[in-house]
N, CA, C and O atoms as CSV, one atom per row, in Angstrom:
chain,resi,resn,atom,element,x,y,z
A,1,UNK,N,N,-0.695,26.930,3.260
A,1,UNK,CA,C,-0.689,26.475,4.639
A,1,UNK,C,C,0.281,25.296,4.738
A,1,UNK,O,O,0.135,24.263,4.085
A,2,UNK,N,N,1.107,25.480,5.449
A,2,UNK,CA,C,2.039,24.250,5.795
A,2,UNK,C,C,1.455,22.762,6.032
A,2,UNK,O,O,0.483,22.478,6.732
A,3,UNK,N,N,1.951,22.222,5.579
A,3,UNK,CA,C,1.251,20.191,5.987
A,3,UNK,C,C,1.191,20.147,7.441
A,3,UNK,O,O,0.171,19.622,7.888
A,4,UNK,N,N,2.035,20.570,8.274
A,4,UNK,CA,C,2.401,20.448,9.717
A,4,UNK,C,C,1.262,20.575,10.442
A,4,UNK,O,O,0.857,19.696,11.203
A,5,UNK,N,N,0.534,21.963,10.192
A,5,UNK,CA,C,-0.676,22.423,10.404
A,5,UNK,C,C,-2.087,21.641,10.719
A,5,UNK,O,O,-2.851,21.715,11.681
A,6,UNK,N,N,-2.117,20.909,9.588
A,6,UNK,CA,C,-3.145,20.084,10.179
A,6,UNK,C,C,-3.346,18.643,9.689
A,6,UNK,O,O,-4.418,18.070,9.496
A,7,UNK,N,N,-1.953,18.119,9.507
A,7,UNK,CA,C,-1.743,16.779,9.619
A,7,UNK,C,C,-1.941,16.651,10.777
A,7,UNK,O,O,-2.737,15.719,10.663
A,8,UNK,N,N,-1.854,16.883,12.282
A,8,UNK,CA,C,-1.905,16.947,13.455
A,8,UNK,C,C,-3.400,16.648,13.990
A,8,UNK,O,O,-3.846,16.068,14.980
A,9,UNK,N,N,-4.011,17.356,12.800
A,9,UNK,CA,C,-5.836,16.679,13.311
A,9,UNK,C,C,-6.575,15.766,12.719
A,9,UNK,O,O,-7.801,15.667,12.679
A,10,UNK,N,N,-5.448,14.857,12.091
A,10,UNK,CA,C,-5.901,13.973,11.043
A,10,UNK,C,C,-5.335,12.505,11.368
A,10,UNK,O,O,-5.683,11.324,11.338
A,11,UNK,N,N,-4.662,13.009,11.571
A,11,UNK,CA,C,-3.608,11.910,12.000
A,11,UNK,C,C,-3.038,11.700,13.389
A,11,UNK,O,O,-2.577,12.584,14.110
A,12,UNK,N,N,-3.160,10.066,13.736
A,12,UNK,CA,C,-2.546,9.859,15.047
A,12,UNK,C,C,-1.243,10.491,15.464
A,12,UNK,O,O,-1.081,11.242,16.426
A,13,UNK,N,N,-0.318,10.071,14.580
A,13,UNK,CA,C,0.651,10.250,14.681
A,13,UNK,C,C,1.470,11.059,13.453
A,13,UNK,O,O,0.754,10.945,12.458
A,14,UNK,N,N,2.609,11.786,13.133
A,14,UNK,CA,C,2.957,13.003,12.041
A,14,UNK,C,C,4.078,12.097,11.634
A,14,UNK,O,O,4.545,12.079,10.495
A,15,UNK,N,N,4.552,11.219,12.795
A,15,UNK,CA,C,6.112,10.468,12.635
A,15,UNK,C,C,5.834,9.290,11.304
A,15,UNK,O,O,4.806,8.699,10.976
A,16,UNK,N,N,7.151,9.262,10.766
A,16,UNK,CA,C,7.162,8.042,9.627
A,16,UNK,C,C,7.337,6.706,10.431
A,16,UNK,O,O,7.994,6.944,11.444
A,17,UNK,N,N,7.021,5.532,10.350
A,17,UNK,CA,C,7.172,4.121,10.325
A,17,UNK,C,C,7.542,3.249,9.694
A,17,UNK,O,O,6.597,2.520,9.390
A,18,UNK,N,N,8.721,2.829,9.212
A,18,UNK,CA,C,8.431,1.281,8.178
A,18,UNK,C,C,8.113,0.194,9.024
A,18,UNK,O,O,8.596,-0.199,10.086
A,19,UNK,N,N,6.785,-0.371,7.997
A,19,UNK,CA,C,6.076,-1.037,8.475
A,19,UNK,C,C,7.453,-2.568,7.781
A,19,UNK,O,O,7.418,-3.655,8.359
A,20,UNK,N,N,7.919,-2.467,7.238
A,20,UNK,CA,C,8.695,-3.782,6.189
A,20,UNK,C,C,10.002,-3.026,5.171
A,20,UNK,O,O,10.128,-1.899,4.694
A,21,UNK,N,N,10.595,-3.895,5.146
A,21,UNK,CA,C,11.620,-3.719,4.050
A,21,UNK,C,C,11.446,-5.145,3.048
A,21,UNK,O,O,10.565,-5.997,2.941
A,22,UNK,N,N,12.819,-4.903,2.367
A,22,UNK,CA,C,13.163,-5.799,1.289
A,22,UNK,C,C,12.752,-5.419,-0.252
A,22,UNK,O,O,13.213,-5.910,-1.282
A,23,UNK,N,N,11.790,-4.442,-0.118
A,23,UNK,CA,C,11.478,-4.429,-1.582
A,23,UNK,C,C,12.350,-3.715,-2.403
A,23,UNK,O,O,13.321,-3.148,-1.902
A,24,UNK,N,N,12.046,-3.653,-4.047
A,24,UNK,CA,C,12.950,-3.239,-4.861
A,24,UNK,C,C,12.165,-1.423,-5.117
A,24,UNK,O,O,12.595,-0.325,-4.764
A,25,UNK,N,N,10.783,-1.848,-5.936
A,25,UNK,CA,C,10.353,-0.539,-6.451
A,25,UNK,C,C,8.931,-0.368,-6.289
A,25,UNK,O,O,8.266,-0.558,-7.308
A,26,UNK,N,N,8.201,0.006,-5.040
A,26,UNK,CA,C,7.032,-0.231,-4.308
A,26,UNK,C,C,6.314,0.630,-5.055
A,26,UNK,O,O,6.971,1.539,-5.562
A,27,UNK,N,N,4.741,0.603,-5.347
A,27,UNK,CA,C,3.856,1.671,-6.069
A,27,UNK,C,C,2.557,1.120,-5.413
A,27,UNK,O,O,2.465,-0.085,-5.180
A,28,UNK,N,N,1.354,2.154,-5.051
A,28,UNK,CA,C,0.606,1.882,-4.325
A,28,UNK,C,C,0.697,3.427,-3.344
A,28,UNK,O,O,0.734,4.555,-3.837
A,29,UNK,N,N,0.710,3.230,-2.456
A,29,UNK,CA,C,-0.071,2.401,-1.626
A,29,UNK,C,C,-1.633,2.593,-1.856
A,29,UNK,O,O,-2.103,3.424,-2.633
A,30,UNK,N,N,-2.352,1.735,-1.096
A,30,UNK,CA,C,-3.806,1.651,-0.901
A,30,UNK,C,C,-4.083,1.188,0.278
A,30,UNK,O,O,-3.534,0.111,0.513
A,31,UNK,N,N,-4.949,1.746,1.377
A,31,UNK,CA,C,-5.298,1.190,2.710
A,31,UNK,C,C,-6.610,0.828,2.208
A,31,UNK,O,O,-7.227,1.335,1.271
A,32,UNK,N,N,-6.924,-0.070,2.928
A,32,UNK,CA,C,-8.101,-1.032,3.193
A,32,UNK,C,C,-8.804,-1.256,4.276
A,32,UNK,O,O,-8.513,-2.028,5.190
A,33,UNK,N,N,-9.821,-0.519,4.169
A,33,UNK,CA,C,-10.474,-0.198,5.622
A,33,UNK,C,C,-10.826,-1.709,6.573
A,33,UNK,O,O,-11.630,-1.650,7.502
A,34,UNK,N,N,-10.325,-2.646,6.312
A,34,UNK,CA,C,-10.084,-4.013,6.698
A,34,UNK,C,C,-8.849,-3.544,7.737
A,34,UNK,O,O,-8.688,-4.229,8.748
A,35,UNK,N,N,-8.157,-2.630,7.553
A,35,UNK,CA,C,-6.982,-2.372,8.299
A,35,UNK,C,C,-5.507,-2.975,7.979
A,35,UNK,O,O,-4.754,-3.541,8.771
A,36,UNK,N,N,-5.308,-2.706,6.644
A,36,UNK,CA,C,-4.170,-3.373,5.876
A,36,UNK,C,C,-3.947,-2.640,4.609
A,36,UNK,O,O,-4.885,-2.171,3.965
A,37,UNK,N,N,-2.772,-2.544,4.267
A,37,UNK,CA,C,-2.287,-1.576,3.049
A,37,UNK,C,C,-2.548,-2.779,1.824
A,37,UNK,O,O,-2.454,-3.981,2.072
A,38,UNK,N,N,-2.835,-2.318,0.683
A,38,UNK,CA,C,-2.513,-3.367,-0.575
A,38,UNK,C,C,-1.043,-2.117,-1.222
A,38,UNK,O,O,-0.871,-0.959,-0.840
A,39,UNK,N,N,-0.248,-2.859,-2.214
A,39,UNK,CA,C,1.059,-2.409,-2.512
A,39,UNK,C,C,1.217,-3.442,-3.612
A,39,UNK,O,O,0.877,-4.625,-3.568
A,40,UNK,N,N,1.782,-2.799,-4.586
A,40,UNK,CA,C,2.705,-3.225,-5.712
A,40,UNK,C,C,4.415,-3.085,-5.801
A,40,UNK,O,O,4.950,-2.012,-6.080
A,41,UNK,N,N,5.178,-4.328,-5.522
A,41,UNK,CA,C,6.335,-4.508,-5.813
A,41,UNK,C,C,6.750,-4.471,-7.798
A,41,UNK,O,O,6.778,-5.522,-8.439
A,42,UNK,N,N,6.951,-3.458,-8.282
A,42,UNK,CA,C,6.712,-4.001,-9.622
A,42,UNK,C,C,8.037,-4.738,-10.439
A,42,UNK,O,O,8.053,-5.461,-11.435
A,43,UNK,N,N,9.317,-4.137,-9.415
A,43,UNK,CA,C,10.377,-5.301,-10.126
A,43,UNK,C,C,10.399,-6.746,-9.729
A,43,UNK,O,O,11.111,-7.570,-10.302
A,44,UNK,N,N,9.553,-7.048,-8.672
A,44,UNK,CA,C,8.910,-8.242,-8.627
A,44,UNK,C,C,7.682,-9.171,-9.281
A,44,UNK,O,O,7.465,-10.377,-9.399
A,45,UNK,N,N,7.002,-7.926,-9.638
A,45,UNK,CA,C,6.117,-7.915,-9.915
A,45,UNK,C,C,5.154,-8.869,-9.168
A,45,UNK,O,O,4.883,-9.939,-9.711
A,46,UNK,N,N,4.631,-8.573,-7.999
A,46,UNK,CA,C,4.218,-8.873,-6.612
A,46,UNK,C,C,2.813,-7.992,-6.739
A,46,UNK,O,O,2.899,-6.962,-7.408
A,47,UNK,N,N,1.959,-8.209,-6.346
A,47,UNK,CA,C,0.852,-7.304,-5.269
A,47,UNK,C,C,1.000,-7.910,-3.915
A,47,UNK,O,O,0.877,-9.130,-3.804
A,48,UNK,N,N,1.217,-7.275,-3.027
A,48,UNK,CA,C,1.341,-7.599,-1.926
A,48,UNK,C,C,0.289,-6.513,-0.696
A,48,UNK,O,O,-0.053,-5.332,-0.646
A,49,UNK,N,N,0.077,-7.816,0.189
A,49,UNK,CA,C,-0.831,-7.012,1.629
A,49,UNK,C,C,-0.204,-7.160,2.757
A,49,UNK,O,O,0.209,-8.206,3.258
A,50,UNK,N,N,-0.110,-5.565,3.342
A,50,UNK,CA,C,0.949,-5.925,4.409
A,50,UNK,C,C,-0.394,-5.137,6.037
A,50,UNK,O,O,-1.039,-4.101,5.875
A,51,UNK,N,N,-0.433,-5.745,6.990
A,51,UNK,CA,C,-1.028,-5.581,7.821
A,51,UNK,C,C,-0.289,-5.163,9.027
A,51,UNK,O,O,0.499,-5.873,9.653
A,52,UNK,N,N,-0.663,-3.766,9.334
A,52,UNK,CA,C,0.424,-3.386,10.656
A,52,UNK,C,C,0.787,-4.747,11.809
A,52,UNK,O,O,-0.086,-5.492,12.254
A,53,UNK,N,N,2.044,-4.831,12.094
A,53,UNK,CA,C,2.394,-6.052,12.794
A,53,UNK,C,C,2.590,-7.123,12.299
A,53,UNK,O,O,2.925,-7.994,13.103
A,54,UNK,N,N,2.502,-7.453,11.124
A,54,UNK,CA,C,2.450,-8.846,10.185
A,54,UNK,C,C,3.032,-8.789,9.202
A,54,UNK,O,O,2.856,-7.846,8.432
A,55,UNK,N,N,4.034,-9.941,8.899
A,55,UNK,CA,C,4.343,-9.627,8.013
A,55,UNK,C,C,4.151,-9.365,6.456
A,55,UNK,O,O,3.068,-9.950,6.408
A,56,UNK,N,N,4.336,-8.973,5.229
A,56,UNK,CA,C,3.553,-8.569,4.007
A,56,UNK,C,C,3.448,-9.925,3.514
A,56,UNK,O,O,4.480,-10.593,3.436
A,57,UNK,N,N,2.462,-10.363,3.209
A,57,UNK,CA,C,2.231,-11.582,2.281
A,57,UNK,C,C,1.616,-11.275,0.672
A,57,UNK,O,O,0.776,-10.399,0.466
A,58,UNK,N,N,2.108,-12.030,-0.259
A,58,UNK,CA,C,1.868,-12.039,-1.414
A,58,UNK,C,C,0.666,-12.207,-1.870
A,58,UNK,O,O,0.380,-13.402,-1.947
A,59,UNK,N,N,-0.335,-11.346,-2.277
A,59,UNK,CA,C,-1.536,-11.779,-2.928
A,59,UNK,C,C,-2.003,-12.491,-4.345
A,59,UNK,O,O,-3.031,-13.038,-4.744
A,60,UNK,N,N,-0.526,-12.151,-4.965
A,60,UNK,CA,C,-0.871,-12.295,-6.262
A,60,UNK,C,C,0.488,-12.074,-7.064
A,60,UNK,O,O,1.111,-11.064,-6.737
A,61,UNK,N,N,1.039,-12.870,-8.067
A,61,UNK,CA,C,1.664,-11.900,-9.401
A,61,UNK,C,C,1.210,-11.357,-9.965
A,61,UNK,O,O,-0.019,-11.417,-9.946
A,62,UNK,N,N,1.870,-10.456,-10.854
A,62,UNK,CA,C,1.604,-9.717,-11.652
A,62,UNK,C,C,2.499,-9.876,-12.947
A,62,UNK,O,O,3.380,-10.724,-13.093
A,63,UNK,N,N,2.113,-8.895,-13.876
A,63,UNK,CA,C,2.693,-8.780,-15.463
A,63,UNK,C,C,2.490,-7.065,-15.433
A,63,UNK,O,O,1.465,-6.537,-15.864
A,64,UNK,N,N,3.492,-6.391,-14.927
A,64,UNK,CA,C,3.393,-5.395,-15.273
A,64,UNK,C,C,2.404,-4.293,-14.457
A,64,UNK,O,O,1.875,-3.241,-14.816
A,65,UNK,N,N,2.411,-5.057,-13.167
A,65,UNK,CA,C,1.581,-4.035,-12.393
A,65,UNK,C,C,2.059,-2.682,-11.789
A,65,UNK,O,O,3.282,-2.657,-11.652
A,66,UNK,N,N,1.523,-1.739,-11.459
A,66,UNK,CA,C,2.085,-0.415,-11.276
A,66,UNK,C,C,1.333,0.801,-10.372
A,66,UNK,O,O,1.232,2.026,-10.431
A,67,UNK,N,N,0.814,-0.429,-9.393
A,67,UNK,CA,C,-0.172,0.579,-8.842
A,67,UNK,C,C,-1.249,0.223,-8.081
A,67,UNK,O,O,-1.035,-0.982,-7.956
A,68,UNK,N,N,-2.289,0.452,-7.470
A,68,UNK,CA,C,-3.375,-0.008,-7.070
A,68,UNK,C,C,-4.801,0.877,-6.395
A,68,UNK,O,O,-4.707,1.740,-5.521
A,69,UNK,N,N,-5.740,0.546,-6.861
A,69,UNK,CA,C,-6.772,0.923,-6.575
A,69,UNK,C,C,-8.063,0.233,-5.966
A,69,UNK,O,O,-8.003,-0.979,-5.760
A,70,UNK,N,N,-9.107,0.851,-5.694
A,70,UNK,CA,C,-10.011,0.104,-5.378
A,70,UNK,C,C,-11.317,0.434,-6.557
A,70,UNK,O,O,-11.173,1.171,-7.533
A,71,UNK,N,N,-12.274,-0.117,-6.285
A,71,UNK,CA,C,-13.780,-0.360,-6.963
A,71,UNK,C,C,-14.598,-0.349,-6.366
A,71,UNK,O,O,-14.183,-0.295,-5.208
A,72,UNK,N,N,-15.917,-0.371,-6.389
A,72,UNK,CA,C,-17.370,-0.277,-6.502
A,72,UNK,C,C,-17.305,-2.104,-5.733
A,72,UNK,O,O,-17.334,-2.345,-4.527
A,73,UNK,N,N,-17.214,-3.136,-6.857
A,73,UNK,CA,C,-16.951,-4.259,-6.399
A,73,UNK,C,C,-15.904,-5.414,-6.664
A,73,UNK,O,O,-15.850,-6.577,-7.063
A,74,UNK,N,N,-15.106,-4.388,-6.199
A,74,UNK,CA,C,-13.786,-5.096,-6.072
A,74,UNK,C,C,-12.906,-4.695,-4.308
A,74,UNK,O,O,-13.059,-3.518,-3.983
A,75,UNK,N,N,-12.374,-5.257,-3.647
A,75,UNK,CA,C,-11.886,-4.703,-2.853
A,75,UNK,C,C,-10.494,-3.981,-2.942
A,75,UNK,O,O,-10.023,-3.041,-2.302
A,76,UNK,N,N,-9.821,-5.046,-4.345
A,76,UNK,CA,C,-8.509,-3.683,-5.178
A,76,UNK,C,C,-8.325,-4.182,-6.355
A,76,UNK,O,O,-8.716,-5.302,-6.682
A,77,UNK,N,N,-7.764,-3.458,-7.028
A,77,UNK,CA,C,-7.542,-4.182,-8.661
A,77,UNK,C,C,-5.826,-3.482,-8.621
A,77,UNK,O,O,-5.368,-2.512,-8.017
A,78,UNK,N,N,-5.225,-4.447,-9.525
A,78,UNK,CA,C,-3.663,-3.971,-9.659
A,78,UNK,C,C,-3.464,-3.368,-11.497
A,78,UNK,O,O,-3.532,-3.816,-12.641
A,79,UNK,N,N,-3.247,-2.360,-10.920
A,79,UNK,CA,C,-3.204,-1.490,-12.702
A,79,UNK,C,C,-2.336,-1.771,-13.572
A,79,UNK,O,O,-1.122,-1.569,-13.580
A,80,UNK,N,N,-3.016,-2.253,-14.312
A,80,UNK,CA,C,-1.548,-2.591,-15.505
A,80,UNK,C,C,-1.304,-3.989,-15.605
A,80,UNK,O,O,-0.741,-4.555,-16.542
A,81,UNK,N,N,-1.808,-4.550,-14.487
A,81,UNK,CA,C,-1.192,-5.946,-14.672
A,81,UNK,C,C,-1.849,-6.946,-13.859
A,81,UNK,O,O,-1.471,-8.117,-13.895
């Protein structure tokens, strides 16, 4: 079945957005039902939270992060680093 199909009942909208630029090599994403993406810059090695309309602010460095997830009780953890 084509994506077209029923991305349409899932989703507001089918169209792409950048929400931000500047980065080098982004990994992630993770939404946060807070209403905000968490994201890993890893040639920065950044975790960063970017909130539709706002700009991305830095949560944290990293050593090698590559990714992101959530937990049980954590609201995200950055993999690797």
């Amino acid at each position: 079945m084509p994506a077209n199909s029923y991305l349409r009942d899932v989703l507001e909208t089918t169209e792409a957005e950048r929400l931000a630029t500047g980065f080098i090599f982004t990994e992630g994403p993770l939404w946060h039902p807070g209403g905000y993406w968490y994201f890993v810059d890893i040639r920065q090695n950044k975790l960063f939270r970017l909130t539709p309309g706002k700009e991305p602010e830095v949560v944290r460095n990293t050593i090698g992060g590559n990714g992101t997830t959530s937990t049980c009780r954590a609201a995200w953890s950055c993999v690797g680093g």
